[in-house]
N, CA, C and O atoms as a MOPAC input file, in Angstrom:
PM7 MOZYME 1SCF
protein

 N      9.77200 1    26.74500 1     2.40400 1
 C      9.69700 1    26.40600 1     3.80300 1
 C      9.45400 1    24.89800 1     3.90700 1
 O      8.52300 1    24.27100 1     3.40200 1
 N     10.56000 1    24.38500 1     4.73100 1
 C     10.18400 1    23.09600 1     5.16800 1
 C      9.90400 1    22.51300 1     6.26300 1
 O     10.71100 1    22.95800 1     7.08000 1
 N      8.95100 1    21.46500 1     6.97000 1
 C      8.71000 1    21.58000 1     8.52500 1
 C      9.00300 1    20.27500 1     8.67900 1
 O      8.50800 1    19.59500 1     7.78000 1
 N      9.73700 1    19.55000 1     9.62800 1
 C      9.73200 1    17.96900 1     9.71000 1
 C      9.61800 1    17.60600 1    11.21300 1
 O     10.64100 1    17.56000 1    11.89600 1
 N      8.37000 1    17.34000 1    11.75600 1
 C      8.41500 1    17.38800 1    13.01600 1
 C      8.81900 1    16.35300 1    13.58600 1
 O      8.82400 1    15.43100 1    12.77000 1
 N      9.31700 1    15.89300 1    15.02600 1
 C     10.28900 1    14.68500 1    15.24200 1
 C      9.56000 1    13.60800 1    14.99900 1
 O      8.36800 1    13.50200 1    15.28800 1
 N     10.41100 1    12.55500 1    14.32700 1
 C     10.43200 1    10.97300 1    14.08300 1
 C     10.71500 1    10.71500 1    15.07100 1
 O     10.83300 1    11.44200 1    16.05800 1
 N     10.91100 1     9.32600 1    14.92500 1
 C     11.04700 1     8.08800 1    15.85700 1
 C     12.24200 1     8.57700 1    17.02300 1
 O     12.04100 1     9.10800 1    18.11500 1
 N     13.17200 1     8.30800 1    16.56600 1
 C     14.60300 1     8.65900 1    17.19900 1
 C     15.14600 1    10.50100 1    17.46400 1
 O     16.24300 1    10.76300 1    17.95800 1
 N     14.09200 1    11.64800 1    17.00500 1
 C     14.69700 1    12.38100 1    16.65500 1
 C     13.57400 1    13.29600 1    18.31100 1
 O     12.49800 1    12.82400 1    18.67800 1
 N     14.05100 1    14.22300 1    18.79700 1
 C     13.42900 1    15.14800 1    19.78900 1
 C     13.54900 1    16.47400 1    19.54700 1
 O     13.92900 1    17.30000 1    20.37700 1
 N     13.08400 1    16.80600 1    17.89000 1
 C     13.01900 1    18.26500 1    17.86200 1
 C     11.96700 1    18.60100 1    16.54000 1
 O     12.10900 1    17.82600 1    15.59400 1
 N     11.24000 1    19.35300 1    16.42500 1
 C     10.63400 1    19.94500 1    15.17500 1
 C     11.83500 1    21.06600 1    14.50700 1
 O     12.35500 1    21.95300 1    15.18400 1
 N     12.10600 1    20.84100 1    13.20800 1
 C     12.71300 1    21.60800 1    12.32800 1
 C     11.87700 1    22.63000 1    10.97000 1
 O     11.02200 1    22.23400 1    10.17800 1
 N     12.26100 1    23.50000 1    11.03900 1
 C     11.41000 1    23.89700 1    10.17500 1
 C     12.71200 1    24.83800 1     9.18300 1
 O     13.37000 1    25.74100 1     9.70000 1
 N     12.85200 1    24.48400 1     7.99100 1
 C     13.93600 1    25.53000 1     7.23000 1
 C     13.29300 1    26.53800 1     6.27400 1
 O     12.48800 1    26.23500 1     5.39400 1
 N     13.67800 1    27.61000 1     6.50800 1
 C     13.44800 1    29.12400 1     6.35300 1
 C     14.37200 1    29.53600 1     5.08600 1
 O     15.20200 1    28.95500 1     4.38800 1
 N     13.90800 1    30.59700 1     5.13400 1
 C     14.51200 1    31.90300 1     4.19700 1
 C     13.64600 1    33.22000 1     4.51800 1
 O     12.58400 1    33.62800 1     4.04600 1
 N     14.71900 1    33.84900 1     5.74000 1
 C     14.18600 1    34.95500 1     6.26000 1
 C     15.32900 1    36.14700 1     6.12700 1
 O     16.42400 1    35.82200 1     6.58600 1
 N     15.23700 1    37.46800 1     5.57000 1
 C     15.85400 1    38.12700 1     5.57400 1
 C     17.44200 1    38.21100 1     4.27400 1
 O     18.48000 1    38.86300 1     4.16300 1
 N     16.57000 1    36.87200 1     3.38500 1
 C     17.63900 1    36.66300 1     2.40700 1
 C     18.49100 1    35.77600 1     2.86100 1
 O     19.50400 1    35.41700 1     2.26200 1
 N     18.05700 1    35.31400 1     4.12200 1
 C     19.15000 1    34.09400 1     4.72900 1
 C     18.54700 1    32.67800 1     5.12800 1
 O     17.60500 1    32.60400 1     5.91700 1
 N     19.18100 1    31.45800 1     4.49900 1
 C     18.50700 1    30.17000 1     4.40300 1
 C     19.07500 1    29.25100 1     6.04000 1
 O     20.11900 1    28.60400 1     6.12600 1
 N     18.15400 1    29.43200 1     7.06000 1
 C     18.67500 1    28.54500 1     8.02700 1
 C     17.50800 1    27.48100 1     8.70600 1
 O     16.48200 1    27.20100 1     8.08500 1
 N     17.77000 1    27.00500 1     9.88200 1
 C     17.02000 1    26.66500 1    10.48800 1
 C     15.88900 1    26.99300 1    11.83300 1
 O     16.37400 1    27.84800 1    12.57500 1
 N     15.06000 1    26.69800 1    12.11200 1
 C     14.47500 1    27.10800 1    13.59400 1
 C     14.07400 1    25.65000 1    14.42700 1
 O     13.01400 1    25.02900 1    14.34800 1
 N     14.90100 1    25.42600 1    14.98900 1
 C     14.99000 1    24.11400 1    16.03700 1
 C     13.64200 1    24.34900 1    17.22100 1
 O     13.45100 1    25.47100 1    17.68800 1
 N     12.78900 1    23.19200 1    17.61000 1
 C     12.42400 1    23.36800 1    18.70200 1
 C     12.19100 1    21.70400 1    19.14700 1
 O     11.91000 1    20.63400 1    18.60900 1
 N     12.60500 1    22.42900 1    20.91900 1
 C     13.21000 1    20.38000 1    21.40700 1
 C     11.19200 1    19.99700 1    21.49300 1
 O     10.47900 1    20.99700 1    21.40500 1
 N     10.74800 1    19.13800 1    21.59300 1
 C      9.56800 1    18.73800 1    21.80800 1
 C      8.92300 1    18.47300 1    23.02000 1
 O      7.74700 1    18.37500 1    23.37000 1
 N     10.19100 1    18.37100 1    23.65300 1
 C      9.39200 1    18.48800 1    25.40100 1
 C      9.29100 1    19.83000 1    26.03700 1
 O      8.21100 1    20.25200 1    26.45000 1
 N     10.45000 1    20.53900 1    26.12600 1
 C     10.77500 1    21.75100 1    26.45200 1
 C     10.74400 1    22.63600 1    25.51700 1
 O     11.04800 1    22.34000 1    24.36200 1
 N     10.39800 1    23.76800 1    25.85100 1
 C      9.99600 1    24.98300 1    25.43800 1
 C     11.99500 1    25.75800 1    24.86200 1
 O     12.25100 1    26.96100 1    24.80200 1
 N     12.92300 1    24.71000 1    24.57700 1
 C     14.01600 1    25.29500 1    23.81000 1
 C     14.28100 1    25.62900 1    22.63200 1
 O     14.85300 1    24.83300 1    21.88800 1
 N     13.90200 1    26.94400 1    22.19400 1
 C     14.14400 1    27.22600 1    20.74000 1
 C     15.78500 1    27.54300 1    20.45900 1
 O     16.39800 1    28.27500 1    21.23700 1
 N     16.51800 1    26.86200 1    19.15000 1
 C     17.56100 1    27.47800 1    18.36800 1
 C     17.42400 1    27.39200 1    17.04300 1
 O     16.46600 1    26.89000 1    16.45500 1
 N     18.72500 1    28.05800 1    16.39100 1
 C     18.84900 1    28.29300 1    15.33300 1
 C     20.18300 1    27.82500 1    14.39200 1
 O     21.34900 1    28.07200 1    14.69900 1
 N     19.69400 1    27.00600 1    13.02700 1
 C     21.09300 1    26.45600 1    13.15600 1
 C     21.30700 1    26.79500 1    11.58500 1
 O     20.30200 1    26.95700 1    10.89200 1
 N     22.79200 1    26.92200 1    10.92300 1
 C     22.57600 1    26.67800 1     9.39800 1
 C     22.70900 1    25.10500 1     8.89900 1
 O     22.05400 1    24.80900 1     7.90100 1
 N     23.36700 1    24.26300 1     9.41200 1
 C     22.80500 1    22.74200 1     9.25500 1
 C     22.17400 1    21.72600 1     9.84700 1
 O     22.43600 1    21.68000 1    11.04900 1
 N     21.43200 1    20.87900 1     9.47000 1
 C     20.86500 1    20.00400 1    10.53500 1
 C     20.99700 1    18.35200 1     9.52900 1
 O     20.40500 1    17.87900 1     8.55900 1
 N     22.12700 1    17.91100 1    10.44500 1
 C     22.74800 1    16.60800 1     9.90700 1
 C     22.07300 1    15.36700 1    10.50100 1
 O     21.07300 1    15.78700 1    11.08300 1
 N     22.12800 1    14.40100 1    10.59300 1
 C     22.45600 1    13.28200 1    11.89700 1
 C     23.49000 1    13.31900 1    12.44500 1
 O     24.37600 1    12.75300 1    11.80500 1
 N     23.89900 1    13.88700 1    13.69100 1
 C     25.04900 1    13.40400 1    14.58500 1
 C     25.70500 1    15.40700 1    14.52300 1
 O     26.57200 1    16.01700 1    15.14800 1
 N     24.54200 1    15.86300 1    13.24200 1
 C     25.85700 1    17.07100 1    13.26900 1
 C     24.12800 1    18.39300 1    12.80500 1
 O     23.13100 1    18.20400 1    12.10900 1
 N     24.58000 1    19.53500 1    13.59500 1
 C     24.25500 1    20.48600 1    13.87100 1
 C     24.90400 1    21.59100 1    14.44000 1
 O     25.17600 1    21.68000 1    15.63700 1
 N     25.23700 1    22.71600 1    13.29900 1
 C     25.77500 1    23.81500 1    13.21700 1
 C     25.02200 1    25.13200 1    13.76600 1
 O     24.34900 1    25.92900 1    13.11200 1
 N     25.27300 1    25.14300 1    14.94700 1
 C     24.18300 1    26.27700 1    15.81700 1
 C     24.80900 1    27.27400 1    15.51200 1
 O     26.03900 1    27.32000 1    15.52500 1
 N     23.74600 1    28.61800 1    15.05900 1
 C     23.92400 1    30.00500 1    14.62700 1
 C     23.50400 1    30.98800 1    15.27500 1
 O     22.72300 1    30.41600 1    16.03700 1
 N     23.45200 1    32.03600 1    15.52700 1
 C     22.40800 1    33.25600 1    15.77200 1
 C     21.90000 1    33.77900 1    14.58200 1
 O     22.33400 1    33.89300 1    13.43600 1
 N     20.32900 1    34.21500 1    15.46100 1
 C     20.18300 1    35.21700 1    14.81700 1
 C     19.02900 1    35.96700 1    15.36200 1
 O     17.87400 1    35.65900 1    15.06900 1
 N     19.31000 1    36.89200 1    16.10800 1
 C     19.43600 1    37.95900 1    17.20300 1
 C     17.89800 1    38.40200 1    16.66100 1
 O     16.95800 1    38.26200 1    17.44300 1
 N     17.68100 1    38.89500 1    15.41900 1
 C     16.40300 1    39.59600 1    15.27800 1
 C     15.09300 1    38.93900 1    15.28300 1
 O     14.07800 1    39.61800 1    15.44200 1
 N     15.03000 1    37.52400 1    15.10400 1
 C     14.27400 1    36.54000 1    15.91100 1
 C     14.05500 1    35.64600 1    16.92800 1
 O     13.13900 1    34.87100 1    17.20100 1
 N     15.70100 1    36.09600 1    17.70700 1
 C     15.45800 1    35.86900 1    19.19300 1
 C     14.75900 1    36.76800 1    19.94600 1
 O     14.17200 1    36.40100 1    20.96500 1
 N     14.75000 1    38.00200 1    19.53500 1
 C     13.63900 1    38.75900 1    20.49900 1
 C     12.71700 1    38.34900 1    20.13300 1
 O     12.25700 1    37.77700 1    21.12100 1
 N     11.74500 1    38.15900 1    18.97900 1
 C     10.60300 1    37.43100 1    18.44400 1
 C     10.29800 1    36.45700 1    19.29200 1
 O      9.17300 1    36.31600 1    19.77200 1
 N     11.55900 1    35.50800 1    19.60300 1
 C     10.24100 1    34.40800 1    20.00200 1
 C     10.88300 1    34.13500 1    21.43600 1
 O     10.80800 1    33.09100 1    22.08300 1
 N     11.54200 1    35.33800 1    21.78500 1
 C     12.10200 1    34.97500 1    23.40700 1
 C     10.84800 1    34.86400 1    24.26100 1
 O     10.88900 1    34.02400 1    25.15900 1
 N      9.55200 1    35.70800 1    24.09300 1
 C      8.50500 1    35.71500 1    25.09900 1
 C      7.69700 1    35.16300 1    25.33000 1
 O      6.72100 1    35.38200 1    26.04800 1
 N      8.21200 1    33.76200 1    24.31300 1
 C      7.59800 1    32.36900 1    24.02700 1
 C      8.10000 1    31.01400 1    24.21100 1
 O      7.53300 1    29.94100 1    24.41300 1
 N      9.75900 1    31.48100 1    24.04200 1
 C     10.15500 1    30.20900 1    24.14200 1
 C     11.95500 1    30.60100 1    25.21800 1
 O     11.91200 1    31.81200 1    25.43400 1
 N     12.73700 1    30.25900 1    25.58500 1
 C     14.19700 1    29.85900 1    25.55900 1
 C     14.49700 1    29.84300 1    24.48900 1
 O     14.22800 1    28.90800 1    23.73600 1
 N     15.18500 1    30.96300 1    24.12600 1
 C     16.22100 1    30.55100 1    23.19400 1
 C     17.63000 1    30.54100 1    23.38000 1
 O     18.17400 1    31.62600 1    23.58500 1
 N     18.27700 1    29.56600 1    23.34700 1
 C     19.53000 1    29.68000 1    23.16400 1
 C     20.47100 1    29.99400 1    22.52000 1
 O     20.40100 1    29.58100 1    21.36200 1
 N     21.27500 1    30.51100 1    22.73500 1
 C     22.47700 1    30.93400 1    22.27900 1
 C     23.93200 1    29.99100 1    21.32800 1
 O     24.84200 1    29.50400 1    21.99800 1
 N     23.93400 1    29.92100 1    20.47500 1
 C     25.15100 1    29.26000 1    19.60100 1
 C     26.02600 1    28.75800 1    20.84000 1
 O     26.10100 1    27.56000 1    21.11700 1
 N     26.73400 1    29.82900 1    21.62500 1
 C     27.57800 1    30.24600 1    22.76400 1
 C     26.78100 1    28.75600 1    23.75700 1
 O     27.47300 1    27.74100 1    23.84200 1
 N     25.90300 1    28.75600 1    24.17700 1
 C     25.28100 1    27.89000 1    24.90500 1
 C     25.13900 1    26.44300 1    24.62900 1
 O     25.20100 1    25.52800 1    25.45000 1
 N     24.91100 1    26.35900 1    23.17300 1
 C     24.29800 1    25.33000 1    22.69800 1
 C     25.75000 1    24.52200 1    22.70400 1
 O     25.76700 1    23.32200 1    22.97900 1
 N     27.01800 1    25.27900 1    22.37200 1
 C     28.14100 1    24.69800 1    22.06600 1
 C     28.99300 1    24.11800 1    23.71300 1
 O     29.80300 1    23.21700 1    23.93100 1
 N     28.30500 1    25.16900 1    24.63700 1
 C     29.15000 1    24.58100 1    25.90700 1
 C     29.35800 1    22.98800 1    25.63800 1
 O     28.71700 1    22.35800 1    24.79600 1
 N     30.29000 1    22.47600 1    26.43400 1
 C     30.89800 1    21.08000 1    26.62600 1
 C     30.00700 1    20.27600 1    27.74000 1
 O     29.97000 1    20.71400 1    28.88900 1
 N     29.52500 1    19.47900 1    27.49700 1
 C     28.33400 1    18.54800 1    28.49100 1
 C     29.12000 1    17.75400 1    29.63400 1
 O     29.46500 1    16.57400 1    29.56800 1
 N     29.37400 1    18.79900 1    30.89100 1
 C     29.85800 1    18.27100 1    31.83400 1
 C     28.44000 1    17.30700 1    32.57300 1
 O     27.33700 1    17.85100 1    32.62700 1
 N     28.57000 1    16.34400 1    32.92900 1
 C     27.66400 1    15.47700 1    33.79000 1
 C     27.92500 1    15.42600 1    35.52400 1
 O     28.93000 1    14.87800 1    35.97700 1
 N     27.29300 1    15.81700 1    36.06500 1
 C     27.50500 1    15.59600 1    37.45400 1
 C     27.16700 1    14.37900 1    38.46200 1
 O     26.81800 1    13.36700 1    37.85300 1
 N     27.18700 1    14.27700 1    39.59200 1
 C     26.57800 1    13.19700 1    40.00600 1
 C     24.90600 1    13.28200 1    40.28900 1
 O     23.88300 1    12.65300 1    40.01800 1
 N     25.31900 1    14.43900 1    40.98700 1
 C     23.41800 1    15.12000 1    40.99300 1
 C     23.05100 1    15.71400 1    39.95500 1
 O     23.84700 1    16.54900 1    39.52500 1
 N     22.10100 1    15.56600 1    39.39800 1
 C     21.28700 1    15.58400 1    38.11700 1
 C     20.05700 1    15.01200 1    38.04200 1
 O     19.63700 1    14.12000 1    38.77900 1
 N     19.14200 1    15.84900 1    36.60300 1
 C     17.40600 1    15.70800 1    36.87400 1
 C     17.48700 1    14.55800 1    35.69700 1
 O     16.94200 1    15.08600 1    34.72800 1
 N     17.74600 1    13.75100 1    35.47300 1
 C     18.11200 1    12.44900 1    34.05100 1
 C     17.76200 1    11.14900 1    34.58200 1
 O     18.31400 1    10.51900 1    35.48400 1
 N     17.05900 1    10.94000 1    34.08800 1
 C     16.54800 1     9.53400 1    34.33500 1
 C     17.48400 1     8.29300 1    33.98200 1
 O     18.62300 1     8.56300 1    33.59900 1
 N     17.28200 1     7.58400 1    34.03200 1
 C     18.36600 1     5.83500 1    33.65800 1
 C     18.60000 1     5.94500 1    32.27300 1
 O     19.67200 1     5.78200 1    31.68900 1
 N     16.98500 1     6.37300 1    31.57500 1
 C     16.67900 1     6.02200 1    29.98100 1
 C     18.04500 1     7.06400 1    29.39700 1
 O     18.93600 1     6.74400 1    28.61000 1
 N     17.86600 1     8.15900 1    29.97200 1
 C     18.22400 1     9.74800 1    29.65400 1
 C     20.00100 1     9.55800 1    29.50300 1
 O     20.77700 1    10.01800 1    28.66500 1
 N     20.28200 1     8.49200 1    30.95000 1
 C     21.85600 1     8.83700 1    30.89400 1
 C     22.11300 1     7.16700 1    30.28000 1
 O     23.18900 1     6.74000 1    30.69800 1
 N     21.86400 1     6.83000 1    29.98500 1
 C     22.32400 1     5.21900 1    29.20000 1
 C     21.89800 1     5.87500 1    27.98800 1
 O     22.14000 1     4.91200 1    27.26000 1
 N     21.48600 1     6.68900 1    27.24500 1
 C     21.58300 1     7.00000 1    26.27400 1
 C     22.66200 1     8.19400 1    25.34700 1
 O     23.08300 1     8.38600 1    24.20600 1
 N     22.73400 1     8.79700 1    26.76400 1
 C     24.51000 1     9.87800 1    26.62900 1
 C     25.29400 1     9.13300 1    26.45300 1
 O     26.09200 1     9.41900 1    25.56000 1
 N     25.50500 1     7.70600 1    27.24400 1
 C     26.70400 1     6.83000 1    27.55500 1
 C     26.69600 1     6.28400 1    26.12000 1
 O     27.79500 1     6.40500 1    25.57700 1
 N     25.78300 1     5.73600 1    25.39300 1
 C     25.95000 1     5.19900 1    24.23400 1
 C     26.22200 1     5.89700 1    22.98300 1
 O     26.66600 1     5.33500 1    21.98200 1
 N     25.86200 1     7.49500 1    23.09300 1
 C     25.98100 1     8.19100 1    21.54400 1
 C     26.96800 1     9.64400 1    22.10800 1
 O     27.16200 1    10.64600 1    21.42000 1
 N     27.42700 1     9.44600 1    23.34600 1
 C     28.37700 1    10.47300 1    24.29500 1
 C     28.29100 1    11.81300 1    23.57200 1
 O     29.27400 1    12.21700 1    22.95100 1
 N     27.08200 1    12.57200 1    23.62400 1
 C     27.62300 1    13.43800 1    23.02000 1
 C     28.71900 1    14.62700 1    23.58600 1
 O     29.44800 1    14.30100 1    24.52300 1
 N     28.78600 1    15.43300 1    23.25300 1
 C     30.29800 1    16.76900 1    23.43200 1
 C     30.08800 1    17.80700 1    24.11500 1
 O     30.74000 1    18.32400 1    25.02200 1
 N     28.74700 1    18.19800 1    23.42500 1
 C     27.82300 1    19.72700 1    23.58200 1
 C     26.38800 1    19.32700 1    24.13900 1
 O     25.67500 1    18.32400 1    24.09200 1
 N     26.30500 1    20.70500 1    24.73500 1
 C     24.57400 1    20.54100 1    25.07300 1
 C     23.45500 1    20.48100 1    24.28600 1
 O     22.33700 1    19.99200 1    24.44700 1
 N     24.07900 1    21.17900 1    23.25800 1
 C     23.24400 1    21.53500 1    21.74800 1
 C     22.49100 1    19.96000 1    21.44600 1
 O     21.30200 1    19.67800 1    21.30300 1
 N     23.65000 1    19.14400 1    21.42100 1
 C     23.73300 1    17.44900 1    21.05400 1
 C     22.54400 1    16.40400 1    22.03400 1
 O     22.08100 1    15.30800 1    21.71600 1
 N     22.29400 1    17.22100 1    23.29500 1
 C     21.47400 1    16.58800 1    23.47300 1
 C     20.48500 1    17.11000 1    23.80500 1
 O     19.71000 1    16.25800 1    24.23900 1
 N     19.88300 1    18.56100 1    23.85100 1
 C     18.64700 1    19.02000 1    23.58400 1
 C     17.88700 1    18.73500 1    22.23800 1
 O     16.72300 1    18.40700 1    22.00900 1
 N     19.20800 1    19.03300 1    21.25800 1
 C     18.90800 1    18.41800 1    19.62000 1
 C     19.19400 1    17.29100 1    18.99100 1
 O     20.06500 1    17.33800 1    18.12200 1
 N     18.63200 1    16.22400 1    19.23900 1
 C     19.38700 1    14.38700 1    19.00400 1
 C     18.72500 1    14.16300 1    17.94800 1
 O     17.74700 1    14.83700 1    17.62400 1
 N     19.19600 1    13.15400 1    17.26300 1
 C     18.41300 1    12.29300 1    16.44700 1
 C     18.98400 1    10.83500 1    16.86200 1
 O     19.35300 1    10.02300 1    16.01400 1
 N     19.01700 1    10.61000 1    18.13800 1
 C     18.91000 1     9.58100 1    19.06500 1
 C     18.34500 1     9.13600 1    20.10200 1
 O     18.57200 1     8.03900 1    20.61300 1
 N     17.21800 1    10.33000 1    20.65900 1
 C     16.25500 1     9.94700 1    21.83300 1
 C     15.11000 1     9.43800 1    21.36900 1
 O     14.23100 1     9.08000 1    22.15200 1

């Protein structure tokens, strides 16, 4: 088991597992209460997974999201809860997915 809770640039605690004979991750963002699950955790790159028998576990604790979710495409609107810091920082590292910016290693 490994735990690396966020650095400087990074807005998530990681912790890598081996549960059930299977080696992944358990993501959580540091402000918000968003838990996922991933099998890699890169810079710039994170491979969101399920895995269903510890989403009920820690649904009554946290959000967890869904692979399906994490992967949606990051439409931006005009109305939105994002501060200056929040969206000059999308604009500079643009990410794709939502996953990308609940899980950065750029905030």
């Amino acid at each position: 088991m490994n735990f690396q809770e966020p650095q400087v640039a990074s807005i998530f605690f990681a912790m890598e597992v081996n549960v059930f004979n299977k080696h992944f991750y358990i993501l959580l963002n540091a402000h918000y209460p968003f838990l996922a699950f991933a099998s890699a955790v890169n810079f710039g790159e994170i491979n969101f997974i399920e895995v269903s028998h510890l989403k009920e576990e820690f649904s009554p604790f946290y959000i967890v999201l869904s692979k399906k979710e994490l992967n949606e495409p990051l439409l931006l609107k005009s109305e939105n809860e994002l501060n200056s810091a929040e969206l000059n920082q999308m604009a500079y590292w643009k990410p794709n997915r939502i996953g990308e910016v609940l899980f950065n290693h750029w905030d």
